[in-house]
N, C-alpha and C positions, 0 to 999 in steps of 0.2 A: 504494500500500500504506500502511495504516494505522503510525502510530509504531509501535504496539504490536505489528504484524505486521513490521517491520523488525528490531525487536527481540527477537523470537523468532527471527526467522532468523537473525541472527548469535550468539546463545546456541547454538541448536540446532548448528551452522556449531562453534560451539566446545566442543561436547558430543562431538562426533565426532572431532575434533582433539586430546580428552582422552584417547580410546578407543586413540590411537598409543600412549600411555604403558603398555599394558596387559602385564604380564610385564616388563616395564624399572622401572620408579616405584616400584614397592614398594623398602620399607615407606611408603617416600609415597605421599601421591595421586596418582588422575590426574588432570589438569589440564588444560584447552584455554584458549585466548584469539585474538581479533579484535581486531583495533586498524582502525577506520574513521574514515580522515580528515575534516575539515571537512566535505567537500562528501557526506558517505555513502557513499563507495567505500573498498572493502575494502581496508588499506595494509601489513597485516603481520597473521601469521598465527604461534599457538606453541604447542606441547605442553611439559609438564615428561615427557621420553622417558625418562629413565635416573636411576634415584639415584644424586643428586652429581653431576648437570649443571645446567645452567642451569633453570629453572624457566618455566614456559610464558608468563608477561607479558615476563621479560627478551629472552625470542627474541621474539614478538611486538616488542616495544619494536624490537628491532633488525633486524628486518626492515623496519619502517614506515620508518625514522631520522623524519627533519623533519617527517615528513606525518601523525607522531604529532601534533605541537602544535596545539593545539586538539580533538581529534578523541575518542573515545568508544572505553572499553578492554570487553570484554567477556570477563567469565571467568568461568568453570566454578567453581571455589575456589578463595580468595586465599593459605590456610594450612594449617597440618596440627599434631597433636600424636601426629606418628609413632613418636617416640623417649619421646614422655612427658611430654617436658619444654619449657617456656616459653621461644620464642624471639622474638627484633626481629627482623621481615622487611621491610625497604625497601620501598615501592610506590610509585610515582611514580605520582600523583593524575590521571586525566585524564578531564574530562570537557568539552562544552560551551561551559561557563563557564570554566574553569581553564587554564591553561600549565604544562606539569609546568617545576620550578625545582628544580636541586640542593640549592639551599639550604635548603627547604623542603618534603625529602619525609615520606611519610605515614609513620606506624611503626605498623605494628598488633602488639600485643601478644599473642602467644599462646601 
C-alpha cells in the first residue's frame, strides 16, 4: 500500500473513532486519533468521549505509552473554540522525525 493509502487508512481509522464522541463531546468536538509506532502498526487508539474528559490524543498517547516514541499521531482535530474563547492546549509533537520531550511540547494557540 501506497504512503498515501496508509494514511488515509489511519485518518479514516480515526474518523470513526471521533464518531464515539457523538452525544458525549459536545459543546466540543469530536475527535478521533491513531498513534502508529515506528514500524507502522497501530499502538494506541482515542476518542475525546465526554466533555471534561480526556481528549482523544491524551488517550491515544496513553494507550500506545513507549511505542508512541518515534511513531506518527493521526487526528481528526487538534482544537476547538467551543466556549468562545482562546485556549493553550499541550500537544506532544510526534512525528517520524521527532521524540515527543516534556520539555519541549507544542502549544497551539487557539
Amino acid at each position: 500500500m501506497s504512503r498515501s493509502g496508509v494514511d488515509t487508512r489511519h485518518l479514516r481509522s480515526a474518523c470513526r473513532l471521533a464518531h464515539r464522541g457523538h452525544g458525549g463531546a459536545e459543546p466540543n468536538p469530536m475527535v478521533g486519533c491513531v498513534v502508529v509506532d515506528r514500524s507502522g502498526a497501530v499502538a494506541g487508539r482515542g476518542c475525546h468521549a465526554r466533555c471534561g474528559e480526556a481528549h482523544a490524543e491524551v488517550n491515544a498517547l496513553a494507550a500506545a505509552g513507549d511505542r508512541a516514541r518515534g511513531g506518527t499521531a493521526y487526528v481528526t482535530l487538534t482544537f476547538s473554540y467551543a466556549d468562545g474563547r482562546a485556549k493553550l492546549i499541550p500537544l506532544p509533537f510526534i512525528d517520524n522525525n521527532e521524540v515527543p520531550d516534556e520539555k519541549f511540547p507544542v502549544w497551539l494557540n487557539t
